[in-house]
DRENTI-609406 format. One record per atom (N, C-alpha, C): x, y, z; atom name; residue number from 1; chain. Coordinates in nm, 4 decimals. Layout:
<nodes>
x  y  z  atom  nr  kette
X  Y  Z  CA  NUM  A $
...
</nodes>
This chain:
<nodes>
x  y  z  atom  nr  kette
0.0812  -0.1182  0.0000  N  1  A $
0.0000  0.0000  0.0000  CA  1  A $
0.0862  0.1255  0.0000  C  1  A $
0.1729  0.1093  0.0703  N  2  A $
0.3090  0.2212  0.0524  CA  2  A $
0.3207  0.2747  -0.0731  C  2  A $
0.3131  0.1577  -0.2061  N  3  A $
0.3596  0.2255  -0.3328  CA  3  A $
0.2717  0.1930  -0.4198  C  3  A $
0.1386  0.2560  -0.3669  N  4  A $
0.0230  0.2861  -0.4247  CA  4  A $
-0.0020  0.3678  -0.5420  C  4  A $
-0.0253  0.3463  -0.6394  N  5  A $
-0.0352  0.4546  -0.7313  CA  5  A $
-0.1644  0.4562  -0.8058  C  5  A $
-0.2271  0.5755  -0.8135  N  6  A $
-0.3612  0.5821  -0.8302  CA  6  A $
-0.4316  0.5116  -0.9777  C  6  A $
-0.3364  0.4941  -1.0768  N  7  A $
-0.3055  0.4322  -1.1737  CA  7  A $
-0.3534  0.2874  -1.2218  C  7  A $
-0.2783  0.2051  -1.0745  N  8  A $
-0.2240  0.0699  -1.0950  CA  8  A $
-0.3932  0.0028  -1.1580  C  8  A $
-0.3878  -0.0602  -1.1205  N  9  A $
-0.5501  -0.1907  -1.1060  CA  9  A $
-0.5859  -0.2446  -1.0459  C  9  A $
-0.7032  -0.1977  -0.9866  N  10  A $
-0.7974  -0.2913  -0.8585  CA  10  A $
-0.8675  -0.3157  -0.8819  C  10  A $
-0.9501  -0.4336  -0.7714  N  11  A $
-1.0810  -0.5001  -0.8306  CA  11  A $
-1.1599  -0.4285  -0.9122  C  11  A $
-1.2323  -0.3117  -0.8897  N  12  A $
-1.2844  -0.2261  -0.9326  CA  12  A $
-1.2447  -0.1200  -1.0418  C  12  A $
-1.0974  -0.0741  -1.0804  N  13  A $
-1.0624  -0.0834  -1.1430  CA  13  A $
-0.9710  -0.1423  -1.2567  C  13  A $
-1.0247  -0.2503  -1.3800  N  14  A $
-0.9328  -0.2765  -1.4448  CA  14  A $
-0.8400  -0.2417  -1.5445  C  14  A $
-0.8364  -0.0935  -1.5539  N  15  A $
-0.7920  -0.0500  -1.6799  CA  15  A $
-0.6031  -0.0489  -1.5941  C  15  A $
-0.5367  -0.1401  -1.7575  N  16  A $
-0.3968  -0.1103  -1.6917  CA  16  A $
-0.3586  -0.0016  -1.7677  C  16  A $
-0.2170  0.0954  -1.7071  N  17  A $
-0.1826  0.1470  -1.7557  CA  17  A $
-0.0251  0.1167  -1.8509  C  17  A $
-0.0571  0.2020  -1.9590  N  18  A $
0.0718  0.1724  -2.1013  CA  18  A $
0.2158  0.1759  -2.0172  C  18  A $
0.2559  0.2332  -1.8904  N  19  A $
0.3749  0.2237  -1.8095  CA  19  A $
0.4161  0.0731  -1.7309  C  19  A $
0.2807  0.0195  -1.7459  N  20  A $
0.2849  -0.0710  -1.6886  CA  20  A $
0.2679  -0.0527  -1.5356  C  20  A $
0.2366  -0.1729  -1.4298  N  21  A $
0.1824  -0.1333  -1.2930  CA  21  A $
0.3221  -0.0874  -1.2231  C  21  A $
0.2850  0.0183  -1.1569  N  22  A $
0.4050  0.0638  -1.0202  CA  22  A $
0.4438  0.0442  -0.8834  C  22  A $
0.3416  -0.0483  -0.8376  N  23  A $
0.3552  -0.0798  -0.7487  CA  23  A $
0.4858  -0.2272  -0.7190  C  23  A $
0.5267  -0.1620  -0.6105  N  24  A $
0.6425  -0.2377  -0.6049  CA  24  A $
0.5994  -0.4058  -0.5559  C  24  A $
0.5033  -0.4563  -0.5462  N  25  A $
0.4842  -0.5809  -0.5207  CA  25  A $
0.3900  -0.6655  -0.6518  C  25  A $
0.4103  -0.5768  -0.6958  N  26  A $
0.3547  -0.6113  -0.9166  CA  26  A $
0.1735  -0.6190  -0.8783  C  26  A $
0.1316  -0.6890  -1.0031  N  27  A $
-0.0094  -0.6622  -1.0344  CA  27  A $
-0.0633  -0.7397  -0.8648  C  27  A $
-0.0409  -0.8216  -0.8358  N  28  A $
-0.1141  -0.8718  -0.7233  CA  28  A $
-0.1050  -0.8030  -0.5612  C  28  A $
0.0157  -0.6879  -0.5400  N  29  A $
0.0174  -0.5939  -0.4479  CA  29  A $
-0.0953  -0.4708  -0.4965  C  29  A $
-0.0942  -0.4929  -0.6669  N  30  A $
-0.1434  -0.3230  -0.6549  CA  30  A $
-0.3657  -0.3568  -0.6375  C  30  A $
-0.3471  -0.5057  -0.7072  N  31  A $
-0.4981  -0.5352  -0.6552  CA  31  A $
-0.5241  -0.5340  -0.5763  C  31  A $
-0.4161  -0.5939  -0.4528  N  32  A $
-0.4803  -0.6108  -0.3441  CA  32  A $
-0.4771  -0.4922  -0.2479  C  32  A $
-0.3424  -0.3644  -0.2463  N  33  A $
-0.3263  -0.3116  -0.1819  CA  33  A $
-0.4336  -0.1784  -0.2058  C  33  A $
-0.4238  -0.1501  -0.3824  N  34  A $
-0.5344  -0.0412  -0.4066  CA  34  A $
-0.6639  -0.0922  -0.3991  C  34  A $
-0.7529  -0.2001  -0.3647  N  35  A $
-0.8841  -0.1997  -0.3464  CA  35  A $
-0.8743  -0.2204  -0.2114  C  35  A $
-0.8004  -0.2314  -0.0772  N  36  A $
-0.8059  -0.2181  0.0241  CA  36  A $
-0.8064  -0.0117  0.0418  C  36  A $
-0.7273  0.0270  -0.0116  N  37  A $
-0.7377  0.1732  -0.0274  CA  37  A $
-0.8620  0.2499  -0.0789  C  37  A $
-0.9262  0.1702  -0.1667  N  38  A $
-1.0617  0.2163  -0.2150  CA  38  A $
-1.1665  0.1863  -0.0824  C  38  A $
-1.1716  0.0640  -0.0601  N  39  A $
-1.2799  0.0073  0.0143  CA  39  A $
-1.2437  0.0701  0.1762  C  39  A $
-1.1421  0.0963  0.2309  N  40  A $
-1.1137  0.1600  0.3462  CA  40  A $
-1.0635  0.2632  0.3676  C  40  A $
-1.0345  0.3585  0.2882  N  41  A $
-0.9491  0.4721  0.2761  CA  41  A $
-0.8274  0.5005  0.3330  C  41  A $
-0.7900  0.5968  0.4170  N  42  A $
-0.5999  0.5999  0.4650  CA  42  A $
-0.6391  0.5070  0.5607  C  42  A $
-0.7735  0.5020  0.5916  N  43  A $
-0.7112  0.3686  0.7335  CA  43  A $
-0.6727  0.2407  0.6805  C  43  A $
-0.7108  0.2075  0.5965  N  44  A $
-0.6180  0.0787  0.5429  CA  44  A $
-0.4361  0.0748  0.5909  C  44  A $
-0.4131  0.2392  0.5327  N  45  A $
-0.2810  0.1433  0.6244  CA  45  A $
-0.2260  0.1118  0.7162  C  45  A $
-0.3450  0.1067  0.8419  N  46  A $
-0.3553  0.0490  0.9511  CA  46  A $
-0.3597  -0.0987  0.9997  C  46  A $
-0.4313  -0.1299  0.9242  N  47  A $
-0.4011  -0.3198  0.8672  CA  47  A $
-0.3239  -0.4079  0.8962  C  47  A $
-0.2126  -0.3986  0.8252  N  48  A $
-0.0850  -0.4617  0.8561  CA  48  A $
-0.0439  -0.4283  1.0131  C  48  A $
-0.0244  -0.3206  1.0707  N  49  A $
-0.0406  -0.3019  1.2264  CA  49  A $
-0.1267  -0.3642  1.3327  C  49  A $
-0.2472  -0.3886  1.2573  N  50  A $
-0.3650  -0.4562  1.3516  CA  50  A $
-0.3178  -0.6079  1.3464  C  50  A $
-0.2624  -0.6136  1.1983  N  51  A $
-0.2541  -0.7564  1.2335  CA  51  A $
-0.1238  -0.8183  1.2841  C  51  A $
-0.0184  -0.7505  1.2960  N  52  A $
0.0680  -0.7081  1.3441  CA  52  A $
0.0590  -0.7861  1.5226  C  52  A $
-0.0430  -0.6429  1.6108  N  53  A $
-0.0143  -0.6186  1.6903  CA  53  A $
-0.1163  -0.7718  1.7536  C  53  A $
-0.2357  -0.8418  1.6850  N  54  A $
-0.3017  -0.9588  1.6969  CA  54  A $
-0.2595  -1.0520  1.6968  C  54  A $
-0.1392  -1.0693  1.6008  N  55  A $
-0.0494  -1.1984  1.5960  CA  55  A $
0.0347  -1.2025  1.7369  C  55  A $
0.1006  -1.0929  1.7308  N  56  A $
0.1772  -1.1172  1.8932  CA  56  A $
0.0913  -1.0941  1.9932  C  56  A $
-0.0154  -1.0574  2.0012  N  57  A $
-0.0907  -1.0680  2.1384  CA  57  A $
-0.1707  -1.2166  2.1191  C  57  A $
-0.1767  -1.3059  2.0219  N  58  A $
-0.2184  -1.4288  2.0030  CA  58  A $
-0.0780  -1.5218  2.0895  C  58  A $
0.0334  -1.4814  2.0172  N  59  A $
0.1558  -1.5769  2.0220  CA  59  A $
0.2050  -1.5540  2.1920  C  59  A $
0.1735  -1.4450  2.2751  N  60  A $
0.1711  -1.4011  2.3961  CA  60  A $
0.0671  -1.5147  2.5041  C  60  A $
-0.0098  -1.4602  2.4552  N  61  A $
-0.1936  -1.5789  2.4979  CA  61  A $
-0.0715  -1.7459  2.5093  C  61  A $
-0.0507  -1.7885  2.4305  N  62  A $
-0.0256  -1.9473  2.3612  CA  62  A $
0.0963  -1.9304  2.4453  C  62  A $
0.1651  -1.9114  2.4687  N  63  A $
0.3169  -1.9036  2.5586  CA  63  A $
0.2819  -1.9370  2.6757  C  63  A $
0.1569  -1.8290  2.7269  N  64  A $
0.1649  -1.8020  2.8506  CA  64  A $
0.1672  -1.7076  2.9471  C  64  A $
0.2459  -1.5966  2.8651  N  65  A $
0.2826  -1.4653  2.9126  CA  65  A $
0.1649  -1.3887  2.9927  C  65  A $
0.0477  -1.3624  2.9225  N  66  A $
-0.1130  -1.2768  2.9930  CA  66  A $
-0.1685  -1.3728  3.0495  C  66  A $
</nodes>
C-alpha cells in the first residue's frame, strides 16, 4: 500500500496502464493493496499493524505470558 499509485488496477478498477503497474509488489500488491485503499481509505494502512499487533498478542496468549 506504501507504493500505491492511483493508476495501478484494482478489483474495481481494471484498466492497466501503457507504463505498466508501479507498485512495487507487481499486479497482485497493486490489486490487493489499491482496493483495500478504495474500500477503506488511509485507514487501510492500519491493517498490517492490527494484524501485526493480533499476531503477537495471540503468540503471547499461547506461551503463557497474559
Amino acid at each position: 500500500m506504501l507504493s500505491a499509485d492511483f493508476q495501478d488496477p484494482t478489483v474495481f478498477n481494471q484498466l492497466y496502464p501503457s507504463e505498466g503497474v508501479q507498485n512495487w509488489a507487481g499486479l497482485i500488491g497493486a490489486l490487493i493493496g489499491g482496493s483495500l485503499l478504495e474500500i477503506f481509505g488511509p485507514s487501510a494502512l492500519l491493517l498490517p499493524w492490527l494484524f501485526v499487533r493480533a499476531a503477537l498478542h495471540q503468540s503471547r496468549q499461547i506461551s503463557g505470558l497474559i
